[in-house]
Residue frames relative to the residue before (quaternion, step in Angstrom):
aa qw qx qy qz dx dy dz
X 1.0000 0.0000 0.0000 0.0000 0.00 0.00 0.00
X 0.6251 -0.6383 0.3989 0.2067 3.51 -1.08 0.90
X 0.5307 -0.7164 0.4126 0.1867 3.59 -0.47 0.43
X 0.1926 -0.9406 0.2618 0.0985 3.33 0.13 1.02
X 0.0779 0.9051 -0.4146 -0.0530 3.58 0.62 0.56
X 0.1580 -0.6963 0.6967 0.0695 4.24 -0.87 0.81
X 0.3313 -0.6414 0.6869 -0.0839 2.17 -1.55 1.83
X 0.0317 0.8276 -0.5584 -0.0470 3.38 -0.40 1.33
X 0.6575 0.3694 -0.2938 0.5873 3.94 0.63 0.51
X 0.5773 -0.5756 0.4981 0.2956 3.50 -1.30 0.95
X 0.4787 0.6933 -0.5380 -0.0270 3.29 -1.19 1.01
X 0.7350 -0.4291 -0.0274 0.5243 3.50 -1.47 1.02
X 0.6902 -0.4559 0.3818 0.4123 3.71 -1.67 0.74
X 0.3476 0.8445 -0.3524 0.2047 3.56 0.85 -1.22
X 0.8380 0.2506 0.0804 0.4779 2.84 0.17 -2.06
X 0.4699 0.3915 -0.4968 0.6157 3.99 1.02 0.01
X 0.5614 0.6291 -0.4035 0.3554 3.94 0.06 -0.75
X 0.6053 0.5831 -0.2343 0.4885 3.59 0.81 -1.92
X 0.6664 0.6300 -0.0934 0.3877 3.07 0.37 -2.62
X 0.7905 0.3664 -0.1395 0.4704 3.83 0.65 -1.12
X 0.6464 0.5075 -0.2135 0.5282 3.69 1.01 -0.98
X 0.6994 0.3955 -0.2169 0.5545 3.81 1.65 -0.18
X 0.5857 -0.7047 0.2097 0.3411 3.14 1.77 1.21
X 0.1971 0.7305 -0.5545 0.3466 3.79 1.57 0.52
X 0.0110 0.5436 -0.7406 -0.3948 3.80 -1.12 -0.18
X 0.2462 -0.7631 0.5974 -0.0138 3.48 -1.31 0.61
X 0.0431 -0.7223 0.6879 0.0576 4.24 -0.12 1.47
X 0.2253 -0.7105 0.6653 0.0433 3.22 -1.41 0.83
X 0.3465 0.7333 -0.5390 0.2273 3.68 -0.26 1.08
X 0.0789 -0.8609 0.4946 -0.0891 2.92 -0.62 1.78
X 0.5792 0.4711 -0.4571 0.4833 3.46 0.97 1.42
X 0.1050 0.8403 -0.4876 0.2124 3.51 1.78 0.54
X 0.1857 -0.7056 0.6233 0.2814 4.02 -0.42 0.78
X 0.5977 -0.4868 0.4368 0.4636 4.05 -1.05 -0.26
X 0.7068 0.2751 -0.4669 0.4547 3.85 0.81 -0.16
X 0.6124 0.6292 -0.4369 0.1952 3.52 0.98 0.06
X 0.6516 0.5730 -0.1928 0.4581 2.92 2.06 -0.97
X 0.3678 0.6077 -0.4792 0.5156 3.67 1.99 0.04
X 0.5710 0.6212 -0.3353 0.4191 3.82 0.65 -1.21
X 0.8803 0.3178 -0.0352 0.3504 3.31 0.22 -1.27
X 0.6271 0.6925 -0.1845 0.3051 3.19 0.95 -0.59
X 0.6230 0.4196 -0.2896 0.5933 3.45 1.38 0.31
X 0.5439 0.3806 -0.5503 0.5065 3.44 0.76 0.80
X 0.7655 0.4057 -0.3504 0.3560 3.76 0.52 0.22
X 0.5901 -0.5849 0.4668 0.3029 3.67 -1.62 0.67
X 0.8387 0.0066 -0.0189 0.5443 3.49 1.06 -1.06
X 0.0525 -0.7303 0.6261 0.2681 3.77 -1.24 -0.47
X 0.3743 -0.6540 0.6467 0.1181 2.84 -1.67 0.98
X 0.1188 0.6103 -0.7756 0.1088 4.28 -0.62 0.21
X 0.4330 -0.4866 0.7512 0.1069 2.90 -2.33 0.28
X 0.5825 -0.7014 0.0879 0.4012 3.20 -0.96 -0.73
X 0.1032 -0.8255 0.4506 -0.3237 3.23 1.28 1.70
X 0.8793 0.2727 0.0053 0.3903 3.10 -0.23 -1.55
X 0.2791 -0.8235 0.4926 0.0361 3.28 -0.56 1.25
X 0.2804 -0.8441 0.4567 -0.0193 3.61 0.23 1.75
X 0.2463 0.8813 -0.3969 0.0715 3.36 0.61 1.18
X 0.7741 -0.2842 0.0746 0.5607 3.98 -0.88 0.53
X 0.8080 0.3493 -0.1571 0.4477 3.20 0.62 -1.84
X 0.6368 0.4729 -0.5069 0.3375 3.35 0.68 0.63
X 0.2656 0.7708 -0.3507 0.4608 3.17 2.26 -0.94
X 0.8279 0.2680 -0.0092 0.4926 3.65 -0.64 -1.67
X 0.6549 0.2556 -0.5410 0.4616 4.05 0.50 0.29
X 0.5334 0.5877 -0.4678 0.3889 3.58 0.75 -0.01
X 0.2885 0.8367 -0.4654 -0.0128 4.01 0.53 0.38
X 0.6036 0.3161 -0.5247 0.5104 3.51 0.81 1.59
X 0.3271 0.7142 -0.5303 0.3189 3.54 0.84 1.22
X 0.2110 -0.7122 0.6620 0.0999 3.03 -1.17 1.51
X 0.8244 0.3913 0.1599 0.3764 3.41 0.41 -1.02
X 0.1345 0.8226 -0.5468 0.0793 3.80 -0.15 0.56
X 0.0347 0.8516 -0.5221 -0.0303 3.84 0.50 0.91
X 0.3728 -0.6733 0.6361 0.0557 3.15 -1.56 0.64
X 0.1310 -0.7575 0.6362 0.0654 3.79 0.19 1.53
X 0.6229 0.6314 -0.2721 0.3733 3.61 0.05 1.03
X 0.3425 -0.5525 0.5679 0.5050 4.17 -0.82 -0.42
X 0.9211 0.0322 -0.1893 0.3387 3.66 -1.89 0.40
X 0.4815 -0.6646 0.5450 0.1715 3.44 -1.64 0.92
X 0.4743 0.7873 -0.3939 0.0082 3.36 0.78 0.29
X 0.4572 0.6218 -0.2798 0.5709 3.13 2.23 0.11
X 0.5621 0.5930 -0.2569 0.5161 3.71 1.33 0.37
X 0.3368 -0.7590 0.5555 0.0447 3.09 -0.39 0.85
X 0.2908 0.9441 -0.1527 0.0272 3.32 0.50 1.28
X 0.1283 0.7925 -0.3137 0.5071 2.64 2.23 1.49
X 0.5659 0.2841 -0.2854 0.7195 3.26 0.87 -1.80
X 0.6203 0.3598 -0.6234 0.3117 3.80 -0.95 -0.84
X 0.8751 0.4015 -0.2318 0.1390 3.58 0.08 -0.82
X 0.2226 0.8150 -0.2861 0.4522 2.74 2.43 0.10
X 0.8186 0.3373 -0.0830 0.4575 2.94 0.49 -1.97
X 0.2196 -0.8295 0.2535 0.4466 3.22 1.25 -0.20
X 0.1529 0.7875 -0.5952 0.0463 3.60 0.30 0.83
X 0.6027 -0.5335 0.5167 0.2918 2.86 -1.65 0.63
X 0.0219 -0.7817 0.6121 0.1176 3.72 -0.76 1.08
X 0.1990 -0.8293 0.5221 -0.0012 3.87 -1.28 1.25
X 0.3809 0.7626 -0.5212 -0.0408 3.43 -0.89 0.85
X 0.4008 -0.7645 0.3951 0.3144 3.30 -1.05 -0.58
X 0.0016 -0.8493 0.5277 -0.0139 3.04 -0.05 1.49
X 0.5688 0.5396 -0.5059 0.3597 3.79 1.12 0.61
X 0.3284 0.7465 -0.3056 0.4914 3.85 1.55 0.03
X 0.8645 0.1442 -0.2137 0.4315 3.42 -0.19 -0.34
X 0.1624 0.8654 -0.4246 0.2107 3.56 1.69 0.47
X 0.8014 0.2048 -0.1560 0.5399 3.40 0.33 -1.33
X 0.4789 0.6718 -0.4202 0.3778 4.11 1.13 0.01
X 0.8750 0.2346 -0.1168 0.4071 2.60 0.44 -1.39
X 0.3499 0.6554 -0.4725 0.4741 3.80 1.88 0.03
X 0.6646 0.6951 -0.2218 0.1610 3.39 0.82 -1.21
X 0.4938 0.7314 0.0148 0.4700 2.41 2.00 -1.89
X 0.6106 0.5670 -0.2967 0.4665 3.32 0.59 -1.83
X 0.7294 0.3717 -0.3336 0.4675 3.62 -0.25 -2.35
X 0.4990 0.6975 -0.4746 0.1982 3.82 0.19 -0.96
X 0.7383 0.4851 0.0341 0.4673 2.93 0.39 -2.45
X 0.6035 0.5145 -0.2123 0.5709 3.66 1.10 -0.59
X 0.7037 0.3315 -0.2669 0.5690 3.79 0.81 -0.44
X 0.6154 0.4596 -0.3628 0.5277 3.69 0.90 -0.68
X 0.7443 0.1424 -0.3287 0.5637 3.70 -0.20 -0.34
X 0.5810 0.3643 -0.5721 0.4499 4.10 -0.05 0.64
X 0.7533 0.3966 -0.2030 0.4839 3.57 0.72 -0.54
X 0.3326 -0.6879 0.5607 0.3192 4.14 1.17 -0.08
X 0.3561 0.6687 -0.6447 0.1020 4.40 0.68 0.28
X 0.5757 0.4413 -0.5839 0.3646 3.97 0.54 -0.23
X 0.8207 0.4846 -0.2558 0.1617 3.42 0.58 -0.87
X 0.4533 0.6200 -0.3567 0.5318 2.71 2.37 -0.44
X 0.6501 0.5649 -0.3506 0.3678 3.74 0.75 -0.21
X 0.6193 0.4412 -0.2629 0.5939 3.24 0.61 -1.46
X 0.7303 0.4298 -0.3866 0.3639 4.26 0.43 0.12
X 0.4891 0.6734 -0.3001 0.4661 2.91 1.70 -0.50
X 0.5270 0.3700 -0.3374 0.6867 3.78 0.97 -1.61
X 0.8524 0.3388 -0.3548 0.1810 3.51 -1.05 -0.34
X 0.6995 -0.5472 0.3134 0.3362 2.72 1.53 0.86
X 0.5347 0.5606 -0.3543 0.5238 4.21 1.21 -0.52
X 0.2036 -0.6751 0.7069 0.0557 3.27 -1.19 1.10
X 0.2517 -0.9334 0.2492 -0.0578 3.98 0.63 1.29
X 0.0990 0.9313 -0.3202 0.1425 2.79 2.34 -0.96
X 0.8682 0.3469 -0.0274 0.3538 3.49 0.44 -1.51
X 0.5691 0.5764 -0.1043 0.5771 3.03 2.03 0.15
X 0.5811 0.6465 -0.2057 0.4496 3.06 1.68 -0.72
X 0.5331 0.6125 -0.5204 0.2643 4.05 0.52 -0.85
X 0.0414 -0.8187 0.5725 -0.0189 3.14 -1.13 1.37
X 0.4235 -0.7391 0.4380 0.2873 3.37 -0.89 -0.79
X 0.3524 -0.7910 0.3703 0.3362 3.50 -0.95 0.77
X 0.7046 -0.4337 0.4481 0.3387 3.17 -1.83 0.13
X 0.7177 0.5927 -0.2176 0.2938 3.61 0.80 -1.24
X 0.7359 0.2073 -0.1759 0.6202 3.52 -0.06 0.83
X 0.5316 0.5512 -0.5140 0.3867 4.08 0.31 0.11
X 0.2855 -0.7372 0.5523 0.2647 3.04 -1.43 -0.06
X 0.4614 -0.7230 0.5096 0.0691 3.29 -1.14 1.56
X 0.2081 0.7746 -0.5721 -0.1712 3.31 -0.58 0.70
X 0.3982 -0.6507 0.6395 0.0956 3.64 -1.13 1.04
X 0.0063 -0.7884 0.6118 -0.0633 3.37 -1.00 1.39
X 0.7621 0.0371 -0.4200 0.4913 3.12 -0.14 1.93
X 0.0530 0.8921 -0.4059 0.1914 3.44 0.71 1.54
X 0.3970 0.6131 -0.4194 0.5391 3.23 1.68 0.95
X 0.5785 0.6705 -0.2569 0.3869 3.14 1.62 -0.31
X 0.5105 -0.5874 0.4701 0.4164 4.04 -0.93 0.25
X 0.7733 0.2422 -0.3178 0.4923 3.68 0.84 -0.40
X 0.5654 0.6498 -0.3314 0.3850 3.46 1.11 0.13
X 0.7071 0.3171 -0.2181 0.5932 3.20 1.67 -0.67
X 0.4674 0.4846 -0.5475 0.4970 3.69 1.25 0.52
X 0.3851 0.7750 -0.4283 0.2601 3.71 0.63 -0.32
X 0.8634 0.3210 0.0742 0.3821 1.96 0.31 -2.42
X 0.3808 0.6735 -0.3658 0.5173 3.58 1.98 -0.56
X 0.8544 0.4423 -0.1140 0.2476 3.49 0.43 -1.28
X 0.4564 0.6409 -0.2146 0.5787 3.25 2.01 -0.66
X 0.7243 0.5026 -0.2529 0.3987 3.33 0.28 -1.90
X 0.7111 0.5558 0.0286 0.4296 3.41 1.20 -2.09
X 0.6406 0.3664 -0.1962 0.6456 3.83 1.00 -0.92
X 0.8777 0.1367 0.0421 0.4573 3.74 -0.46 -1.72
X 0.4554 -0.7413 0.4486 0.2045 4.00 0.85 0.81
X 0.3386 0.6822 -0.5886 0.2712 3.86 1.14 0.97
X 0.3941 -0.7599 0.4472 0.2593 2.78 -1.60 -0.40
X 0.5204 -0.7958 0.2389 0.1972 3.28 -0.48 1.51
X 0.0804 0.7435 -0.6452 -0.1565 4.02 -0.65 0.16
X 0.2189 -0.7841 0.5806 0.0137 4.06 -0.95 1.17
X 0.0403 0.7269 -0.6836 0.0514 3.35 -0.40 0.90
X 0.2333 0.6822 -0.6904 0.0595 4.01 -1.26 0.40
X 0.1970 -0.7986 0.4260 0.3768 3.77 -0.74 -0.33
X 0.3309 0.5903 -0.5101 0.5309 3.29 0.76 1.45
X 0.5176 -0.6860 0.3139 0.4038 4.03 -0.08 1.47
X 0.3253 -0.8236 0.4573 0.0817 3.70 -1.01 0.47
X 0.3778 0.8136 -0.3194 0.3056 2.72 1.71 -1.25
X 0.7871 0.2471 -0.2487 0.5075 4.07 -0.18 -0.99
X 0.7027 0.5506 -0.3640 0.2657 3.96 0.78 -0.32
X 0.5167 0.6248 -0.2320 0.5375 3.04 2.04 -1.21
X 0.7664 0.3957 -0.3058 0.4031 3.74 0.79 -1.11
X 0.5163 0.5606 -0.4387 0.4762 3.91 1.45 -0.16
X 0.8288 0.2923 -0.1897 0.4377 3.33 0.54 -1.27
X 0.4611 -0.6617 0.5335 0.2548 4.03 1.26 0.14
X 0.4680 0.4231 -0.5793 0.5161 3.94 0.30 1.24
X 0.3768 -0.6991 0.5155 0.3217 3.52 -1.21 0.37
X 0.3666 -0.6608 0.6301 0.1786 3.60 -1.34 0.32
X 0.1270 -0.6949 0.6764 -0.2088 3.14 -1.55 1.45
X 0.2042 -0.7562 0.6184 0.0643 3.28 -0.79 2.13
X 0.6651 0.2926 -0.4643 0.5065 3.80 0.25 0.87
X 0.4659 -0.6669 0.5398 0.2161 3.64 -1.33 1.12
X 0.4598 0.6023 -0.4217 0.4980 3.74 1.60 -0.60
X 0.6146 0.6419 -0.3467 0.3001 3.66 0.57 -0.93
X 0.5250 0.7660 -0.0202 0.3705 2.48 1.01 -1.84
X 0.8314 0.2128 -0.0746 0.5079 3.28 0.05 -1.71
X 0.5633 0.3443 -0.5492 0.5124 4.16 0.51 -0.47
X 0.8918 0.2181 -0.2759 0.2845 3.72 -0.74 -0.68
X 0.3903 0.5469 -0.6314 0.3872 3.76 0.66 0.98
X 0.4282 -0.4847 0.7091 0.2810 3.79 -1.67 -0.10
X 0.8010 0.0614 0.0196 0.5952 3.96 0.27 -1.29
X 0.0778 -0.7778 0.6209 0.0587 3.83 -0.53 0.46
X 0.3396 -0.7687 0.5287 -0.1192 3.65 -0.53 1.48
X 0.1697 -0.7888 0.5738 0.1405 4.11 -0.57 0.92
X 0.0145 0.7997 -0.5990 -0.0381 3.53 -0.99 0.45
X 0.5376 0.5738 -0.3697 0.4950 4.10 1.04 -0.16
X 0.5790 -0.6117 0.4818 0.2420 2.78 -1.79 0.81
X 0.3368 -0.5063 0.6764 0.4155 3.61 -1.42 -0.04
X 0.0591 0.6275 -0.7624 0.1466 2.03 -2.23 1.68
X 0.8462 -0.1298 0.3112 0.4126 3.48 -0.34 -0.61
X 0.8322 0.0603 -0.0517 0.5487 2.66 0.26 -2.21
X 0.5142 0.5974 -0.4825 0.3820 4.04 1.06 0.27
X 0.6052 0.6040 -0.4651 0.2293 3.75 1.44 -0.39
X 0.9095 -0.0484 -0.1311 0.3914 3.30 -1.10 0.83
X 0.1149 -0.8669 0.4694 -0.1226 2.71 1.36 1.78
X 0.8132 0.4441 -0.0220 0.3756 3.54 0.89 -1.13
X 0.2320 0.9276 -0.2764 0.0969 3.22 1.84 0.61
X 0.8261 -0.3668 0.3321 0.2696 3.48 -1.01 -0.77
X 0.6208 0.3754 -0.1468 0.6724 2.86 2.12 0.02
X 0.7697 0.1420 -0.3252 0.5306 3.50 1.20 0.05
X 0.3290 0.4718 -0.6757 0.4611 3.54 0.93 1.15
X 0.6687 0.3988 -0.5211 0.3495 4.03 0.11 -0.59
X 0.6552 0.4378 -0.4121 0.4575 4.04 0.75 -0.24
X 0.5621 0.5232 -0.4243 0.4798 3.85 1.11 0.13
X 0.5707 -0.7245 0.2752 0.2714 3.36 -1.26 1.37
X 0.5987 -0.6358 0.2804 0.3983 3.89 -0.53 0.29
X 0.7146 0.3244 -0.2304 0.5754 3.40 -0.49 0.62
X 0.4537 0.7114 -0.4701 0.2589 3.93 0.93 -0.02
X 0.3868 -0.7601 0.5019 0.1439 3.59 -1.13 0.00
X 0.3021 -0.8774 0.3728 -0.0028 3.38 -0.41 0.79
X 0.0462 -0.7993 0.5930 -0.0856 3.86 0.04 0.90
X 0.1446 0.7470 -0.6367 0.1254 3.00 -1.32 1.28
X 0.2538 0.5530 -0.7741 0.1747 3.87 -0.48 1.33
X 0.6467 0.5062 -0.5628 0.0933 2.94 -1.00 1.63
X 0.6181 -0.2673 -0.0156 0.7391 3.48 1.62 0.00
X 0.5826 -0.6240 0.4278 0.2971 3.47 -1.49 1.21
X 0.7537 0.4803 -0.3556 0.2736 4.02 0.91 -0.39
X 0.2466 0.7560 -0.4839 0.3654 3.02 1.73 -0.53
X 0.8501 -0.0274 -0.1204 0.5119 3.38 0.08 -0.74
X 0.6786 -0.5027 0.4802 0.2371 3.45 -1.91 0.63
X 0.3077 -0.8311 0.3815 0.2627 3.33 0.22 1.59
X 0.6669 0.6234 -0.1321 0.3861 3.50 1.51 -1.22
X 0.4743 0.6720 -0.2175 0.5255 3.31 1.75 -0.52
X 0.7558 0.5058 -0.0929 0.4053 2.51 0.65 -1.77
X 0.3663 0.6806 -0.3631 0.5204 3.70 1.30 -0.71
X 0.8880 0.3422 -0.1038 0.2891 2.78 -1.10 -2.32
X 0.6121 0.6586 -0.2706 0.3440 3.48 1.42 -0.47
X 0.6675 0.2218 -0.2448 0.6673 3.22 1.50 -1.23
X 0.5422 0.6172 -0.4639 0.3315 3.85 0.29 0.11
X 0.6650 0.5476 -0.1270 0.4917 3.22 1.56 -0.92
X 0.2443 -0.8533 0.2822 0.3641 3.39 1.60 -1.01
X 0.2088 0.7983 -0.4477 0.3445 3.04 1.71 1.00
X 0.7263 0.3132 -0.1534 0.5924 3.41 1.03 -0.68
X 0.5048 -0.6430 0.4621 0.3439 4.31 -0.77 -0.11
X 0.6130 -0.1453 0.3918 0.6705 3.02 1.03 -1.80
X 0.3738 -0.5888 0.7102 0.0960 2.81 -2.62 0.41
X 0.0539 0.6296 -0.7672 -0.1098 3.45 -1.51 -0.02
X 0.4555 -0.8384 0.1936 -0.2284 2.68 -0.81 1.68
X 0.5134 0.7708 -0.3389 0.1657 3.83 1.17 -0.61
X 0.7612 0.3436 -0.3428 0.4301 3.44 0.35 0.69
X 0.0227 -0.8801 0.4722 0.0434 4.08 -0.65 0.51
X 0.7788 -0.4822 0.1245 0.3814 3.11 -1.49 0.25
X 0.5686 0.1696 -0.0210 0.8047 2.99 1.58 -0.95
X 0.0914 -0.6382 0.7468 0.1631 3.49 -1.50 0.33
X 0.5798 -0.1447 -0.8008 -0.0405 1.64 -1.27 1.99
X 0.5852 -0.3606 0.1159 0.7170 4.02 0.60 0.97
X 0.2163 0.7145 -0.6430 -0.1710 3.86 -1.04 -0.55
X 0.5142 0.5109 -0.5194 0.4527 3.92 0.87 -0.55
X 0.6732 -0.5686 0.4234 0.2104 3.10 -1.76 0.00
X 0.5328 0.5612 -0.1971 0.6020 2.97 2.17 -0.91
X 0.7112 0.4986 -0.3517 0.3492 3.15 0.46 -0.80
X 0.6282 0.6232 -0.1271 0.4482 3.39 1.65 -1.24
X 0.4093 0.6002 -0.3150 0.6108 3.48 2.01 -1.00
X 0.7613 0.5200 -0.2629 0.2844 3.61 0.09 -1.60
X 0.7088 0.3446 -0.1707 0.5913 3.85 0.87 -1.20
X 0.5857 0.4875 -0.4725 0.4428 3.76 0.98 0.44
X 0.4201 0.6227 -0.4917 0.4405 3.72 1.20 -0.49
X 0.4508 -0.6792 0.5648 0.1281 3.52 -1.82 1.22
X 0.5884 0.4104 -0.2271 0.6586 3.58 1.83 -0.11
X 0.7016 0.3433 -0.4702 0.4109 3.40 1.05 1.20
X 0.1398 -0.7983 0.5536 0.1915 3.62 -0.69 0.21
X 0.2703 -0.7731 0.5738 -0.0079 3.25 -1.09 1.33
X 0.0209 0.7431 -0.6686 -0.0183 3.32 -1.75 0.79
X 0.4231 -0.7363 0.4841 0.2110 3.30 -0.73 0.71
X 0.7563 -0.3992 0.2684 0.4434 3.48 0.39 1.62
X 0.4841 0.7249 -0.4280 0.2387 3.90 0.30 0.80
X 0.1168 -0.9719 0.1707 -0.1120 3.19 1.21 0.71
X 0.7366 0.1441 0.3009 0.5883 2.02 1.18 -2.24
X 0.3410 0.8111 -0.2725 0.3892 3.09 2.22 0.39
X 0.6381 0.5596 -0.4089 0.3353 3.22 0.48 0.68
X 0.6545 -0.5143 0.2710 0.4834 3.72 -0.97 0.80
X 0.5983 0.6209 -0.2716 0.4274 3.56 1.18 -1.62
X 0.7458 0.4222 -0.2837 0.4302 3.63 0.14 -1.13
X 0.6674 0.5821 -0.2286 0.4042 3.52 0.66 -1.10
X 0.6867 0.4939 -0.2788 0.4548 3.16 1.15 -0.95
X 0.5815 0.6778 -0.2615 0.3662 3.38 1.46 -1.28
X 0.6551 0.4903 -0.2888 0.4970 3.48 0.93 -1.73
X 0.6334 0.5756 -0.4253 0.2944 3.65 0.49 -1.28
X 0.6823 0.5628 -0.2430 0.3984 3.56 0.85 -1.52
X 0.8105 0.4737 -0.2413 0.2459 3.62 1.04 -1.22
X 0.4229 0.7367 -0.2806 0.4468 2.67 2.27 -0.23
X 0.7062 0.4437 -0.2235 0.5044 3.12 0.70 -1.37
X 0.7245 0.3773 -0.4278 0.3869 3.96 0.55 -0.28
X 0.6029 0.5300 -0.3498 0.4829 3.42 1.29 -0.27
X 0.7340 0.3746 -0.3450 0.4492 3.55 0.94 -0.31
X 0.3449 0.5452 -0.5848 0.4918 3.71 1.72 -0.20
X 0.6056 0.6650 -0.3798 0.2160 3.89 0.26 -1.41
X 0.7988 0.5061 -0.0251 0.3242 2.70 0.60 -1.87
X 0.7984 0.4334 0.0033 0.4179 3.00 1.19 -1.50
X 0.6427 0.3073 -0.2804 0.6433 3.44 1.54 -0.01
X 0.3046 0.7763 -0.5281 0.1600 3.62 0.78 0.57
């Protein structure tokens, strides 16, 4: 009998295609509630979810012909991965995929709030001819610092800054740097305090965990230089959303570029205060929004579960 694998999150056809032609049967339902997927989940070998679905113990341990719980996507933090490892399942993602997306993203968000282009837009539609509102700054010759530059999108960053816009790079991660900084020609720095006083724009790239929550808080924005800028597409707690406020409200900070929050979508009031600022720029979690990336994760899934699952 074929292996059964549910897809509970939308991804690219590609990889169900792969996943199916390797004799998988394969249900694809991406509006599965959590007590429906408790229901269902023991007729299958694996699940696939993005980062929707919320992969939690008691679904872990009602699933008792799971091989496999993949993650079409970057971090596992929607995984339960104690129980997963309890039971020992095999846990899969793909966190080299969204490398050049979500690098992309970064420089993006980093030119739009140095340059004001959301706001020069949103004045355009409204008809405002703003001109006088507009004086920005360039990219060329600042310094970039990239917190967690041990990383594949952390060290395209910094690849891409140094290489594209001729800044200069500081790398902080706590995984050794020392041979990555000297390939790619940014310097490395074993304090994150460091880091933050002598960047211009300071960029996240690490996973949430523990020790990454509110990594960026209210005490090390006062050791970041005045007028700096801030980039975050990688989880919304990393930094102190509230900090992070009073900082650019205060003008301790310049701006933000944004793609990840406390809650997605905003719901506090602060948080809602925070993506209303005209010195912030918002995305709604797209990272990994692109046709390329989407397609990429879809495919690696399916060869890692062909792997995994016909062993």
């Amino acid at each position: 009998m074929a292996a059964k694998i549910l897809v509970t999150d939308p991804i690219h056809e590609d990889g169900i295609t792969t996943l199916k032609e390797a004799g998988f049967e394969v249900t694809q339902n991406p509006n599965l509630t959590p007590d429906q997927l408790m229901k269902v989940i023991p007729e299958y070998d694996a699940l696939v979810v993005r980062g929707r679905t919320k992969v939690t113990s008691a679904i872990i341990n009602a699933g008792s012909k799971l091989q496999a719980v993949a993650r079409s996507g970057v971090g596992l933090d929607n995984i339960d991965l104690e129980a997963a490892r309890k039971r020992s399942l095999q846990i899969i993602s793909t966190p080299a995929a969204p490398t050049t997306s979500v690098a992309e993203l970064t420089v993006g968000l980093v030119l739009t709030v140095l340059r004001k282009i959301s706001f020069a837009d949103r004045a355009m539609k409204e008809g405002r001819w703003a001109k006088s509102e507009l004086m920005g700054r360039e990219l060329k010759g600042k310094t970039v610092g990239v917190v967690g530059a041990a990383g594949r999108i952390g060290l395209e960053v910094a690849r891409i800054c140094l290489q594209g816009f001729e800044t200069k790079v500081i790398g902080y991660d706590v995984l050794d740097l020392t041979e990555k900084a000297r390939s790619v020609g940014f310097r490395a720095v074993g304090k994150v305090e460091e880091l933050l006083s002598g960047s211009d724009i300071v960029t996240i790239h690490v996973p949430y965990l523990p020790s990454t929550h509110h990594l960026i808080n209210a005490k090390t924005i006062t050791g970041m230089k005045s007028g700096s800028i801030v980039i975050n597409p990688s989880r919304g707690d990393i930094i102190d959303g509230q900090a992070l406020l009073a900082a650019l409200k205060s003008g301790k900070l310049a701006g933000a570029g944004l793609d990840v929050f406390h809650a997605e979508p905003p719901k506090d009031d602060w948080e809602k205060e925070l993506v209303s600022l005209p010195n912030v720029v918002c995305t709604s979690h797209i990272g990994a929004q692109t046709v390329e990336c989407q397609r990429l994760e879809s495919t690696m899934v399916a060869d890692e579960l062909i792997k995994t699952l016909k062993k």
